[in-house]
C-alpha positions as CSV (number, residue, x, y, z in Angstrom):
1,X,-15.9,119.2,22.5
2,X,-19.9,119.8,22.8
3,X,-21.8,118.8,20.1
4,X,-23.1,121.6,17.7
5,X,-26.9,121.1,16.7
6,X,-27.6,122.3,13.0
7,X,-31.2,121.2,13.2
8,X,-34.4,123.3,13.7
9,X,-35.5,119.8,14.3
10,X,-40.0,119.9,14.2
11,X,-40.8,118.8,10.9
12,X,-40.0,120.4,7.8
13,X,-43.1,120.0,6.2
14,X,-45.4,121.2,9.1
15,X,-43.8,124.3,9.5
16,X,-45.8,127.6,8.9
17,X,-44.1,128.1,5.7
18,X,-45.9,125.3,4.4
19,X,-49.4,127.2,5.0
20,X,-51.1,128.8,2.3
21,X,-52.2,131.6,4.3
22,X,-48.4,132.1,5.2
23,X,-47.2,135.7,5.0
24,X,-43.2,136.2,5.0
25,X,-41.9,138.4,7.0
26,X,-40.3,141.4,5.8
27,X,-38.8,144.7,7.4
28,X,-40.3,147.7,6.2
29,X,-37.9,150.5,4.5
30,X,-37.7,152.7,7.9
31,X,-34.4,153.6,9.9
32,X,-33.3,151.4,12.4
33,X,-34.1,152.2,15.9
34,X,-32.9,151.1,19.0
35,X,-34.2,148.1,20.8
36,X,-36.5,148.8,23.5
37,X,-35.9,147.2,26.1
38,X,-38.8,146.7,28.7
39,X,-38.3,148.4,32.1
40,X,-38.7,146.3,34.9
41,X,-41.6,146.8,37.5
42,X,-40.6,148.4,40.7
43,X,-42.0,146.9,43.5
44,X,-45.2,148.7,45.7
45,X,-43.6,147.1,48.7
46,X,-41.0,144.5,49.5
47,X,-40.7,143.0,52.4
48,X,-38.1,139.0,53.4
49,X,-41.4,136.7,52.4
50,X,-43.4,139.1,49.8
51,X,-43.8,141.8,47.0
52,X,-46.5,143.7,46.5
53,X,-47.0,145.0,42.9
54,X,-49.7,146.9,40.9
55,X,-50.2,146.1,37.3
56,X,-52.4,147.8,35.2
57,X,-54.1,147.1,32.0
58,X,-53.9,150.0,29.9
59,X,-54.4,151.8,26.3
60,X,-51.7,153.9,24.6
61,X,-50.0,155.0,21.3
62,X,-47.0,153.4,20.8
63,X,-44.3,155.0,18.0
64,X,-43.6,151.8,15.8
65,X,-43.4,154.0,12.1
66,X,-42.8,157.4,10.9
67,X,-45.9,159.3,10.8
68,X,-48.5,158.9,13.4
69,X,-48.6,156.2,16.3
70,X,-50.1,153.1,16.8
71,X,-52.6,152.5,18.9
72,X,-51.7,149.9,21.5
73,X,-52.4,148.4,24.7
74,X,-50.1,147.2,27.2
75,X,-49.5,146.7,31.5
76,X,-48.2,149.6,32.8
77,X,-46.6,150.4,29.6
78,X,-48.4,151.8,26.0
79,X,-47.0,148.7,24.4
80,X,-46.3,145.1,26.1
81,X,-45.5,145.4,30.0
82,X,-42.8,146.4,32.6
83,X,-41.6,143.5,33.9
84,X,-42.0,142.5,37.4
85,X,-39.9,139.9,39.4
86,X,-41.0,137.1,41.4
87,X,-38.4,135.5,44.1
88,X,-38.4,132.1,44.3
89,X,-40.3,131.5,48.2
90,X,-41.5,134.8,48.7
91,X,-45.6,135.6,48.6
92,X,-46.7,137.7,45.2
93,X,-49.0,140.3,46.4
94,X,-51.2,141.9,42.9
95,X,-53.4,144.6,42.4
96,X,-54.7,144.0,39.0
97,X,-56.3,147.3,37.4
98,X,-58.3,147.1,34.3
99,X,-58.0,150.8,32.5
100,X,-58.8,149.3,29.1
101,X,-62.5,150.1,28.0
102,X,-63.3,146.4,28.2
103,X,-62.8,143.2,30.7
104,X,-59.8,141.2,30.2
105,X,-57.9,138.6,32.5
106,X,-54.4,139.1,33.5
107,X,-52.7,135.5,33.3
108,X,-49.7,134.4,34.1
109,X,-48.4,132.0,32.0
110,X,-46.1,129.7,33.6
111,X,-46.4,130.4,37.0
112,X,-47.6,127.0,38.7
113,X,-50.0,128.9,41.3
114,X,-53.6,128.0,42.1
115,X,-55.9,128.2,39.4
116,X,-58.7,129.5,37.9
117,X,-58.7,132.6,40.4
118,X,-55.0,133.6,41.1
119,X,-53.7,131.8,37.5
120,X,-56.2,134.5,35.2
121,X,-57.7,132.6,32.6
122,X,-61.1,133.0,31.5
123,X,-62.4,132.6,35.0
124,X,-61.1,135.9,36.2
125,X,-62.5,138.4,34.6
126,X,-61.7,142.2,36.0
127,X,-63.9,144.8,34.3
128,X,-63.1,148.4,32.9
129,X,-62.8,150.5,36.2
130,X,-62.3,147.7,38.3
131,X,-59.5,146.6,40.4
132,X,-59.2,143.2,42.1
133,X,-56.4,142.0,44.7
134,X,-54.5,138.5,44.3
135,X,-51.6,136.3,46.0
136,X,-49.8,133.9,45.6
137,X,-46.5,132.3,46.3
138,X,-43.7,130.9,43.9
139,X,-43.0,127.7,44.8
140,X,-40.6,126.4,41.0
141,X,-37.5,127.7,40.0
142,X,-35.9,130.7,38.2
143,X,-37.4,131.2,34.8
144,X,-39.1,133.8,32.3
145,X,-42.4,133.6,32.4
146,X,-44.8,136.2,30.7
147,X,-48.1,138.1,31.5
148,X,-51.0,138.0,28.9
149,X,-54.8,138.5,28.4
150,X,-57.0,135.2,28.3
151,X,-60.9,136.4,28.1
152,X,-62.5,133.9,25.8
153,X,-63.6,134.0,22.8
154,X,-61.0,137.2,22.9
155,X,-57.3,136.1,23.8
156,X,-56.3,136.2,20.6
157,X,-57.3,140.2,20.1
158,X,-56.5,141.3,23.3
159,X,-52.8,140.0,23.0
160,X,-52.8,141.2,19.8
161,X,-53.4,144.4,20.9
162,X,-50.5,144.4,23.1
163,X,-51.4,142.6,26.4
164,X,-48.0,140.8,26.4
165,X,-45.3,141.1,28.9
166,X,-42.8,139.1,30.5
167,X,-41.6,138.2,34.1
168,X,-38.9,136.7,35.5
169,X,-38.7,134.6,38.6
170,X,-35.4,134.3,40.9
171,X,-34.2,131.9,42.5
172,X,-30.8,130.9,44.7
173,X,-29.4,128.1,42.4
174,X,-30.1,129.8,39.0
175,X,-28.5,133.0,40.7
176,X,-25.3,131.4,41.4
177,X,-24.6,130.2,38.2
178,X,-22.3,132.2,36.0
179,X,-25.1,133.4,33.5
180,X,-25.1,137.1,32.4
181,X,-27.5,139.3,34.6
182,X,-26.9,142.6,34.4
183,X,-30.7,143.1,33.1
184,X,-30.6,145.9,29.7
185,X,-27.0,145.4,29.6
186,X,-26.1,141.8,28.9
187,X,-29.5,140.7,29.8
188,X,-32.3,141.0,27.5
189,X,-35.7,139.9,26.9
190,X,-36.7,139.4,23.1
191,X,-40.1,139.4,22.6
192,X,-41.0,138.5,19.4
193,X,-44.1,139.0,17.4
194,X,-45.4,140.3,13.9
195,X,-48.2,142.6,12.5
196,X,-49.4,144.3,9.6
197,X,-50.0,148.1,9.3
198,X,-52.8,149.3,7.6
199,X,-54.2,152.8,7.0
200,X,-52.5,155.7,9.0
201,X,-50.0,153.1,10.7
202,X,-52.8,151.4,12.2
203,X,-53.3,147.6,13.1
204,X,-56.9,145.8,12.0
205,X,-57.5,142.3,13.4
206,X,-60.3,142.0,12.0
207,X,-59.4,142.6,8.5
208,X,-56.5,140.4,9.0
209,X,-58.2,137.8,10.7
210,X,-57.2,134.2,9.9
211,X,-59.2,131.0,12.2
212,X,-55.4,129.1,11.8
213,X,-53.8,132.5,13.0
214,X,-53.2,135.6,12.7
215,X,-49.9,136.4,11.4
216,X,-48.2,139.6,9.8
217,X,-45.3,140.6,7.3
218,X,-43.1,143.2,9.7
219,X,-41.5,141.6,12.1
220,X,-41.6,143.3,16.1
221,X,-39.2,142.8,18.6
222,X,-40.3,144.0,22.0
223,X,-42.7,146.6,19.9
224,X,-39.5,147.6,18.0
225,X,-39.4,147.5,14.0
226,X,-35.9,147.4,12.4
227,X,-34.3,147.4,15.7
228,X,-30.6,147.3,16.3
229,X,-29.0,146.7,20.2
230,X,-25.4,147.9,21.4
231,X,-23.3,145.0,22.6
232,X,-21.5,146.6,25.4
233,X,-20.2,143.0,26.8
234,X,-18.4,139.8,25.3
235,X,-21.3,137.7,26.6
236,X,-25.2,138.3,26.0
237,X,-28.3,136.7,27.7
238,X,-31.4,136.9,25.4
239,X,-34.3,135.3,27.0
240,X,-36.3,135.2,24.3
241,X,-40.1,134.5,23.8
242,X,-42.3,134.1,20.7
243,X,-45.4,136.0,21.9
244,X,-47.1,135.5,18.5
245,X,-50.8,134.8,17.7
246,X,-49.5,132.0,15.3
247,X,-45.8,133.2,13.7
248,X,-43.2,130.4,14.5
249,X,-39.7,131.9,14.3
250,X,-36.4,129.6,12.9
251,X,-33.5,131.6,14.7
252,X,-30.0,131.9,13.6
253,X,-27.6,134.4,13.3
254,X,-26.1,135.4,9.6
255,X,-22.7,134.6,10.7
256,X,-23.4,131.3,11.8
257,X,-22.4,131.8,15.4
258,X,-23.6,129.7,17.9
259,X,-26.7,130.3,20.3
260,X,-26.1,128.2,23.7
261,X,-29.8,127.9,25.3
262,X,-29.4,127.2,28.8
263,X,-32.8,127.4,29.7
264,X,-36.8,126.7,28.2
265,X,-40.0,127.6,29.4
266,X,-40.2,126.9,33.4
267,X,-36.2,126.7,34.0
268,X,-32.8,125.9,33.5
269,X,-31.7,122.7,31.6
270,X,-30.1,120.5,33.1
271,X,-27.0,120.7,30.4
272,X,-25.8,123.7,28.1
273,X,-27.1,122.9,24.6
274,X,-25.5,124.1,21.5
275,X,-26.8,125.2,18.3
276,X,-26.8,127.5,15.1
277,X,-30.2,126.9,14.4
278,X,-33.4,127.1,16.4
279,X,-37.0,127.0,16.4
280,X,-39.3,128.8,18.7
281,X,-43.3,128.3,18.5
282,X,-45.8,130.3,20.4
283,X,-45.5,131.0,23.5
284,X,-42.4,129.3,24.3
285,X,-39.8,130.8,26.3
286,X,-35.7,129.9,25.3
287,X,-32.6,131.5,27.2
288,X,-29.6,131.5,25.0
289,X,-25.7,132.6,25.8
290,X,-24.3,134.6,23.0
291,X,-20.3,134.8,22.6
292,X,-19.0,137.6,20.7
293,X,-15.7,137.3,21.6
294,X,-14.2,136.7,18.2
295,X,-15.8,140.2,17.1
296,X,-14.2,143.4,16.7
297,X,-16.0,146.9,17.6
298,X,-17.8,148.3,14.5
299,X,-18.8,144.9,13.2
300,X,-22.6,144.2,12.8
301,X,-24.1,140.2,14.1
302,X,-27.7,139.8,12.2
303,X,-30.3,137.6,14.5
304,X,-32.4,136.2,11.6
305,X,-35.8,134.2,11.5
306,X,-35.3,132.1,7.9
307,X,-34.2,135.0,5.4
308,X,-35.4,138.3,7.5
309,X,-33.6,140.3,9.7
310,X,-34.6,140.2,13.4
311,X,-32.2,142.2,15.8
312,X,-28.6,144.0,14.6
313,X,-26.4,143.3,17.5
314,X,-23.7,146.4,17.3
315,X,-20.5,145.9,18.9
316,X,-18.4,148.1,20.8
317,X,-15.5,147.9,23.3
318,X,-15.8,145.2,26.1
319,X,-13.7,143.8,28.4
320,X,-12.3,139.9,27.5
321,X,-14.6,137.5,29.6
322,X,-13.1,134.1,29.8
323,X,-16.2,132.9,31.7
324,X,-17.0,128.8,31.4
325,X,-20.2,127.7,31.2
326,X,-20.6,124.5,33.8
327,X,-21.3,120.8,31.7
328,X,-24.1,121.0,33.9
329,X,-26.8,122.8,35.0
330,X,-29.3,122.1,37.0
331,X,-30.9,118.3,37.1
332,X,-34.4,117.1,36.2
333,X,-35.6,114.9,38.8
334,X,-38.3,112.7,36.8
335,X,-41.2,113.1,38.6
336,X,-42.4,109.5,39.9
337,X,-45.6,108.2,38.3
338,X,-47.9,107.5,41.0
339,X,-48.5,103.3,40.7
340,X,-51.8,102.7,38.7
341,X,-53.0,105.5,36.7
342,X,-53.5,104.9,33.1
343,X,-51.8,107.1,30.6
344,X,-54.4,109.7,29.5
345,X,-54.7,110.5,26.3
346,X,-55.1,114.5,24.7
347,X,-56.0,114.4,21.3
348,X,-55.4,118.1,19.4
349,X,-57.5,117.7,16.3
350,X,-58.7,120.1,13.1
351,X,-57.5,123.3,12.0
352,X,-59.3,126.5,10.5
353,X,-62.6,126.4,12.1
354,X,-62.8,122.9,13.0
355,X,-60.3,122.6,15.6
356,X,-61.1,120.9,18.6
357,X,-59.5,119.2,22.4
358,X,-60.6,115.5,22.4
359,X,-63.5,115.5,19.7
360,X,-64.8,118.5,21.3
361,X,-65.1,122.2,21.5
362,X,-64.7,124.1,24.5
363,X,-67.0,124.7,27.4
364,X,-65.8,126.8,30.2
365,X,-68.7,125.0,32.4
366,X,-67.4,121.6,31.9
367,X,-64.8,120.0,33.4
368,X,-62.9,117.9,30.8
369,X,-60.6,115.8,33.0
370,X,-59.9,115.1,37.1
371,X,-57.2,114.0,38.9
372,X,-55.9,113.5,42.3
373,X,-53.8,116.2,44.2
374,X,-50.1,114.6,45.2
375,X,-50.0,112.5,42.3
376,X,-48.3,112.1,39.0
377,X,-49.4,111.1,35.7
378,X,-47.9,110.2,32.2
379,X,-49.8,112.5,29.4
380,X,-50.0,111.5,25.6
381,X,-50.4,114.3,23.8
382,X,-51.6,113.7,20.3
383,X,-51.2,115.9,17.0
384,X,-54.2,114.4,14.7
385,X,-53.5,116.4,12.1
386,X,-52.4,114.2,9.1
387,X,-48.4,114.3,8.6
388,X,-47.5,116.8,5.4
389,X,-50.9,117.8,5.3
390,X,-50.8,119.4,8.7
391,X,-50.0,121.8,11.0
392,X,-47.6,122.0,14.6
393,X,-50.1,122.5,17.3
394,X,-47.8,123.9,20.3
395,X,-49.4,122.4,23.6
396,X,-49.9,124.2,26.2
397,X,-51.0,123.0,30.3
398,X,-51.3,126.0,33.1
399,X,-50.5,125.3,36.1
400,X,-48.0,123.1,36.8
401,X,-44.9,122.5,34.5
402,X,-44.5,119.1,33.2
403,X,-41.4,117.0,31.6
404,X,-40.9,115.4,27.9
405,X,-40.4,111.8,28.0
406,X,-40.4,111.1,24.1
407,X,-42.2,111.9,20.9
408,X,-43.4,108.6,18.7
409,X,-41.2,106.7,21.5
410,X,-37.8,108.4,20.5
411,X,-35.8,111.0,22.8
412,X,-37.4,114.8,23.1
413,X,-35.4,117.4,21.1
414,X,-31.7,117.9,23.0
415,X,-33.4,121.6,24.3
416,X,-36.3,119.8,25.8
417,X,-34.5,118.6,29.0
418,X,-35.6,121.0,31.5
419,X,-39.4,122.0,33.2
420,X,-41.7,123.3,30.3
421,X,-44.9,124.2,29.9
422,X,-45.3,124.0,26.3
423,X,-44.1,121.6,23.2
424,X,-44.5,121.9,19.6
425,X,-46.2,119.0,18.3
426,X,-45.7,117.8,14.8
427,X,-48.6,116.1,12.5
428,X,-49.2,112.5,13.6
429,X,-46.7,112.7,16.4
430,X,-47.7,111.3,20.2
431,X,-45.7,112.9,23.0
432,X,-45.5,111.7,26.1
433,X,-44.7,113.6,28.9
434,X,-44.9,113.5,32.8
435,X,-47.3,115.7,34.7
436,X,-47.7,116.5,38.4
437,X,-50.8,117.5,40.3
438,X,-49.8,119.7,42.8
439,X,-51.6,122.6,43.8
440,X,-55.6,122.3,43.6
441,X,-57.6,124.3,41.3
442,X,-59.1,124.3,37.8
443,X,-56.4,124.5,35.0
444,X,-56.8,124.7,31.3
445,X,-54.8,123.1,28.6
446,X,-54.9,123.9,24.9
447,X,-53.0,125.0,21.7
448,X,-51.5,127.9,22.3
449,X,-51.9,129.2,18.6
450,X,-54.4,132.3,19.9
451,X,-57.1,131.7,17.4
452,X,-57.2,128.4,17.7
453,X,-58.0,128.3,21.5
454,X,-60.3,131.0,21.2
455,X,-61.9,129.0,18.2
456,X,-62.5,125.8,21.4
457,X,-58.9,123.5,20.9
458,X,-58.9,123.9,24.6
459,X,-59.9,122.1,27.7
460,X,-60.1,121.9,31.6
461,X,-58.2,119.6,34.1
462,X,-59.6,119.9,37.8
463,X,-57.3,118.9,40.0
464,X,-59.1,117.6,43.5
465,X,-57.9,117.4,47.0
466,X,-58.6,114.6,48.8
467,X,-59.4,116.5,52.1
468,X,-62.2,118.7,50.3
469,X,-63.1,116.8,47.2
470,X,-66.8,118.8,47.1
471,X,-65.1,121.9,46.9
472,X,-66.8,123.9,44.1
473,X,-65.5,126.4,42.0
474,X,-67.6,129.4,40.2
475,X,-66.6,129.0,36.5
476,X,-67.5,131.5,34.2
477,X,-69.3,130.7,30.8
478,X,-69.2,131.8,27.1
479,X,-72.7,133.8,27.0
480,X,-70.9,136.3,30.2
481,X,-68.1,137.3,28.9
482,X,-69.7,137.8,25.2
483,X,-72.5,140.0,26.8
484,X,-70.3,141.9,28.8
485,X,-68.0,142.7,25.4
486,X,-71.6,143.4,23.8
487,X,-72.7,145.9,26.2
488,X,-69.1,147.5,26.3
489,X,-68.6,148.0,23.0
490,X,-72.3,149.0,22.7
491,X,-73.0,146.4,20.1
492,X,-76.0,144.4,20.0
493,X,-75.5,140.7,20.6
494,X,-76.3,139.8,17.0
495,X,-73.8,141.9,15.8
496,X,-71.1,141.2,18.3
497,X,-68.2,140.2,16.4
498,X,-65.6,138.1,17.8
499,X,-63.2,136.0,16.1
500,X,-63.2,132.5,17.9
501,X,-67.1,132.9,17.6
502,X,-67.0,131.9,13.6
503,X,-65.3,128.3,14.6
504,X,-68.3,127.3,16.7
505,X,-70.9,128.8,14.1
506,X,-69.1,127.0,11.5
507,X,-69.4,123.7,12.9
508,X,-73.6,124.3,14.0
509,X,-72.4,125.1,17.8
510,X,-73.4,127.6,20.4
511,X,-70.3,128.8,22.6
């Protein structure tokens, strides 16, 4: 028999909790509503080798409490984003359209394509009114992936607003294993995320600004409060992603009932993993199983983060499914570590204003780190924050995905053995993982808590190819993007507020 993990396993003492800015969660007195479920994108065009799509940055109201509506933002949606598919080998043809009355970046966390262009980060800005055309092709395997804004110094507000959806890429192994995929059905996506409402059931970042995060006390599930889903089927997929600015969530259900991940971030693990406890942190991505075969139509499953309530799981009459999940999955080839590279070292440091990447803040002019295109280096990632004094800083690389080796020299968490592209790292902990350079571009890497990479706990890798090692690449800087959001918000430059600009005026620095 499997072993079952009881363990949220980061450390206790690091977790948000622990913060004394920490807000609990807690669902507002409002009736339940059902879960929405995102729709997914229908293709432009689809074709054997590519798919064309359009996605479009817009602003809505969204219907989130009784009384009047939120106002939101989202990708062709009010709130969050349809969700497109990518398959596995075929060519990703985008026409990115900004309708929002400000520039933003569509990127695409999690997708190893070329970067900074195609990949969206600060680099690739598209302005109100403006449209601009990308492709790529998918060259990893099936996962959920997800869609956000990344325009420093304003990630954190723009995702907060609502520029956050998923996608899920397809492949031919995942596709033949016997996993739930009847999408809306017994295949759901869980986005979870928290805000507070203020006046007239409106959100104010500003007012709830916080430079270690910006967190809130009602919980949201895919822009659903107090949301309950139907359980039509004995087995349930929830891909779930915490799409937070800063809110960790513990999972488990109130029945105890076990939550099988068979997948992280950038695929499937390479065994089924077991537990009644789990923690997410931002911006991972975690695939569970859910068996409900021992329940009877009428009763009522409770998905819960610590004490609060996240998702009611209804269930009704399904048909017996005697389904076995395979002891194994799919295997993680280690990448090999080309002969002769040093291990290099990525130090997150700080926290409120003074976090940093590697004694610095960041540039988006400097290139913080090179390496060679084909090879294969060992990272150590370092939390310098000072253990039970400190904070989990989740790590985050674009581009491509990499592998845990170990943290402080022991084994990765038993959910860690698969492709990822983000890991929580505790106070005082060193994690070593594998990385391989394989596509050519600029990439950044950072803590993925929103504030704090908009407040310069980020940096660049620029990976080079050996047959055009001059090749330059037009890289956007700070001043740009601040005047553009000056001039479209019609504020003077003096009075441009934006949050990750305190944590560089705090510490006597120009962005």
């Amino acid at each position: 028999m499997s072993k079952i993990y009881q363990d949220y396993f980061p450390d206790h003492d690091a977790f948000d909790t622990q913060d004394g800015a920490y807000k609990e969660l807690k669902v507002p007195d409002v009736p339940e509503s059902p879960l929405r479920v995102p729709e997914l994108l229908k293709p432009d065009k689809e074709t054997a080798d590519g798919v064309w799509y359009t996605i479009i940055a817009q602003a809505g109201e969204t219907q989130m409490l009784p009384g009047a509506k939120t106002k939101t933002w989202g990708y062709n949606n009010d709130y969050l984003g349809k969700i497109p598919v990518f398959p596995k080998g075929k060519t990703i043809h985008l026409r990115l359209i900004n309708h929002l009355p400000e520039m933003t970046t569509f990127h695409w966390h999690g997708l190893n394509i070329p970067g900074p262009y195609e990949d969206g980060g600060c680099h690739a800005p598209v302005y109100p009114g403006q449209e601009k055309d990308i492709h790529f092709k998918i060259i990893q395997p099936a996962s959920m992936c997800w869609l956000h804004a990344h325009p420093c110094p304003e990630t954190a507000h723009q995702v907060f607003r609502g520029l956050a959806g998923g996608a899920i890429i397809t492949d031919d192994v995942e596709s033949n294993l016997p996993f739930p995929r009847h999408y809306g059905v017994d295949d759901i996506p869980l986005i979870l995320q928290d805000r507070n409402f203020h006046e007239n059931n409106q959100w104010d970042y500003r007012k709830d600004y916080d430079p270690d995060g910006v967190t809130g006390t009602t919980p949201l599930i895919n822009g659903t409060v107090n949301p309950y889903f139907d359980v039509t089927t004995q087995r349930l997929r929830l891909r779930v992603l915490d799409g937070a600015n800063r809110r960790e969530f513990r999972l488990h259900f109130d029945d105890g009932r076990v939550l099988t991940q068979i997948a992280s971030d950038c695929g499937t693990l390479e065994h089924p993993v077991k537990m009644t406890k789990v923690m997410i942190t931002c911006a991972e991505r975690q695939q569970f199983i859910v068996d409900f075969g021992d329940c009877k139509p009428g009763d009522v499953v409770t998905l819960m983060s610590d004490d609060t309530p996240l998702v009611k799981f209804r269930i009704h009459e399904f048909k017996p499914d005697n389904t076995k999940l395979p002891e194994d999955l799919t295997p993680m080839k280690p990448y090999k570590i080309t002969p002769g590279l040093p291990v290099h070292k990525c130090v997150m440091d700080g926290m409120d204003e003074y976090v940093m990447m590697d004694g610095k803040k960041f540039n988006m002019q400097r290139i913080d780190f090179k390496a060679t295109l084909g090879t294969a280096q060992l990272w150590e990632v370092v939390n310098n924050n000072t253990a039970g004094h400190g904070m989990i800083h989740p790590f985050h690389m674009h581009g491509p995905a990499f592998q845990i080796v170990s943290r402080n020299g022991k084994a990765p968490y038993p959910n860690e053995c698969g492709p990822k592209d983000v890991v929580a790292v505790n106070p005082g902990e060193h994690v070593i993982i594998r990385v391989l350079y394989n596509l050519p571009g600029v990439y950044m890497y950072h803590c993925h808590i929103l504030e704090h990479e908009d407040g310069g706990m980020m940096a660049q890798l620029q990976i080079v190819d050996p047959k055009d090692p001059n090749k330059q690449y037009k890289l956007m800087d700070h001043q740009t993007l601040m005047k553009a959001f000056s001039e479209e918000r019609g504020v003077p430059m003096d009075k441009l507020w934006l949050g990750g600009m305190q944590s560089y005026a705090k510490m006597g620095m120009h962005m």
